[in-house]
C-alpha positions in Angstrom: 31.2 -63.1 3.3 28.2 -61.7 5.6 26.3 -64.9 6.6 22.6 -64.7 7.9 22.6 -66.7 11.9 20.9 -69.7 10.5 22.9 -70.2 7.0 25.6 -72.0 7.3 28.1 -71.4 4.9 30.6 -74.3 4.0 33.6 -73.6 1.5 34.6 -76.0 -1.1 37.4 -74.4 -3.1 38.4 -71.1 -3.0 41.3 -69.3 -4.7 42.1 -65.4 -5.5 39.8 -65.4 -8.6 36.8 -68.0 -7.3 35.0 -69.2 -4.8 33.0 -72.4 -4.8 30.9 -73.0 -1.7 27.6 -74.4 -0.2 24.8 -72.7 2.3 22.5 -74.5 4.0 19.5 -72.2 4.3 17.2 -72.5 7.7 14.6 -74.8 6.1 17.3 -77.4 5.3 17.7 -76.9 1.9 21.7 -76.6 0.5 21.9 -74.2 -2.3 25.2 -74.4 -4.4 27.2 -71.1 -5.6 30.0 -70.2 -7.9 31.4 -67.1 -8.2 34.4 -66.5 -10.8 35.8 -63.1 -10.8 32.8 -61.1 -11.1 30.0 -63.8 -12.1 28.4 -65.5 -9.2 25.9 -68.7 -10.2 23.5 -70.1 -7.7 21.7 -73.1 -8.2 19.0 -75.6 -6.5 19.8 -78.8 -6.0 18.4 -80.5 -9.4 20.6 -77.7 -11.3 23.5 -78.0 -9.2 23.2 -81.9 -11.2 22.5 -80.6 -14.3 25.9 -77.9 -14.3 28.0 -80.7 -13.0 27.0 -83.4 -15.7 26.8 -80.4 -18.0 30.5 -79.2 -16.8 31.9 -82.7 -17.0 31.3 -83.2 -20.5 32.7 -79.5 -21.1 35.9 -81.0 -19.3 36.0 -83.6 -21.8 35.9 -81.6 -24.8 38.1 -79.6 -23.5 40.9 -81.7 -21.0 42.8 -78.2 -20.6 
């Protein structure tokens, strides 16, 4: 993944299909990403809260 100097890009999980990771941009702010086979979701900080509390209930429903 290209990275611009000042981003800093930090994985969190990453497997042949996904990638979950982090980029702090140069003003400070961390921006969260998912991308899962072709769909890549980026999200502030307030909606990276609202996906996971969102995504938690999901995982309730549905305990795989």
């Amino acid at each position: 993944m290209k990275q611009d100097n000042d981003t800093k890009i930090k994985t969190i999980v990453e497997t042949d299909d996904c990638f979950a990771y982090t980029a702090e941009e140069p003003d400070g702010e961390v921006t969260y990403h998912l991308q899962i086979n072709n769909v890549t979701l980026h999200f502030f900080n307030e909606e990276w809260q609202v996906a996971l509390d969102f995504l938690k209930e999901v995982v309730k429903e549905f305990p795989g």
